[in-house]
N, C-alpha and C positions, 0 to 999 in steps of 0.2 A: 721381211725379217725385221727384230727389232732394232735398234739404234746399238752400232757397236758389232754391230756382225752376226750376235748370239739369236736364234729364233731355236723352235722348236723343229726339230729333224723327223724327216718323213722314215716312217718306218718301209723297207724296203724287203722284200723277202731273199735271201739268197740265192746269188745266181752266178757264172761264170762271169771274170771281171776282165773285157780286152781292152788296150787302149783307153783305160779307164771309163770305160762305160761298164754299164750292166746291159748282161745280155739276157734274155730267157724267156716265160712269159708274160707280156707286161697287164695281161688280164687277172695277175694272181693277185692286183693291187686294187682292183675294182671290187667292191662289195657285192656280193649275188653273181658273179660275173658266170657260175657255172650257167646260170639259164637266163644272163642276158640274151642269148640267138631266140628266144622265142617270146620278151617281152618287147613289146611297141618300142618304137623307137624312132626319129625323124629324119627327114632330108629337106633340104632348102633348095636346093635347085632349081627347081622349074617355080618357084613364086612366080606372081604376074606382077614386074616391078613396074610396068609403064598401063597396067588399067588401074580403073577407080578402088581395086581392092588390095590394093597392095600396102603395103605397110609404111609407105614413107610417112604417111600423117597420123600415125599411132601416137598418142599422145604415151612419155615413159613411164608413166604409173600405169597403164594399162597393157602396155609391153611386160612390165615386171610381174603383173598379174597373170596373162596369158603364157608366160615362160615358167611360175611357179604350176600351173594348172598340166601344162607340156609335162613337166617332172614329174608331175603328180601322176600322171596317164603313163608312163614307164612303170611303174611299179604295175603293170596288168599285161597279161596274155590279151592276143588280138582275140580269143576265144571269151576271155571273160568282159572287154570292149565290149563286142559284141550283143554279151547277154543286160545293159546297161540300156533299161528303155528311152533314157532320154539322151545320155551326152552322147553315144555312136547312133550313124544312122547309113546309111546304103543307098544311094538313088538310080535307077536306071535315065542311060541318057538318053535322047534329050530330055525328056520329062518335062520337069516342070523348072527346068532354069530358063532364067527372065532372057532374052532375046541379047541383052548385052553382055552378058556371060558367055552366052551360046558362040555370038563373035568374037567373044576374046580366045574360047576354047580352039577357034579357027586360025586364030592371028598366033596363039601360040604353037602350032600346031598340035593340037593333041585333041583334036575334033575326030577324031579315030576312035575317042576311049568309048566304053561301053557303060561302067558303072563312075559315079563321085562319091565321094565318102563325107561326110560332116559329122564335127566336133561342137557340139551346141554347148556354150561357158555360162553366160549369165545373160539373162533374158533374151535380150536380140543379137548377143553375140555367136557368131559361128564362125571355124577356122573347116576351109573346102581342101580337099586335096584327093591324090590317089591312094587306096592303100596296095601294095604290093608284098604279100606275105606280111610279115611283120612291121614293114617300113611302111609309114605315111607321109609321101610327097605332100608337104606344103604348096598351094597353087594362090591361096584367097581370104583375106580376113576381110569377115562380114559383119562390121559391128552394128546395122541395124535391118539386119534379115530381107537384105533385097537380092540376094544370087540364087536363093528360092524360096521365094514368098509362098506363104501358108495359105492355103483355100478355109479362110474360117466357114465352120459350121452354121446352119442357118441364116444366110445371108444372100 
């Protein structure tokens, strides 16, 4: 608010008022919210905060980066993800994750799953996780492509 109490007022849609609250639904305040249930969206939960891919040593310009890139990937259907040859991809497991992935997948328990999903940003960067319909478990920020390293061609 600005200095003196005056800022500008959130426009609110009408609704039943108890207790001085507003009651009713609070999605009619969200933009697009009719088909947010079927655009991407995240969860943080199962991050891996104590392996090498966890995000405590993300430097903040490149947090601010990857969270602008996050927003950016909401505005799309996990169908149209999907059809995006580079930034979604699918891996069956174990595949081809590096062996200390494989054991972190163990340590966290979720050495059960079948498929890993990746989010490829800018060159070497990749964010790993599960997708579950719409939602993408966050699990792994890979910012120089060691959680599955590439089989280069002719070599």
């Amino acid at each position: 608010m600005a200095k003196g109490g005056k800022g500008k007022k959130l426009q609110v849609p009408s609704a039943p008022v108890s207790d001085r609250k507003r009651t009713g639904n609070p999605s009619s305040l969200l933009p697009n919210a009719a088909t947010s249930a079927e655009r991407l969206c995240w969860r943080f939960t199962h991050v891996d905060h104590d392996g090498r891919w966890g995000f405590d040593s993300m430097d903040a310009a490149v947090l601010c980066e990857v969270l602008r890139k996050l927003a950016d990937c909401e505005s799309m259907t996990v169908g149209e993800l999907r059809m995006t040859w580079r930034l979604f991809k699918e891996y069956d497991l174990p595949g081809g994750l590096c062996k200390e992935a494989l054991d972190r997948l163990t340590a966290l328990r979720r050495d059960d799953m079948t498929k890993i999903h990746r989010l490829e940003f800018t060159g070497l960067q990749r964010l790993y996780g599960f997708l579950d319909g719409n939602v993408f478990h966050v699990v792994w920020w890979d910012p120089r492509h060691e959680v599955y390293p590439s089989k280069l061609k002719n070599t």
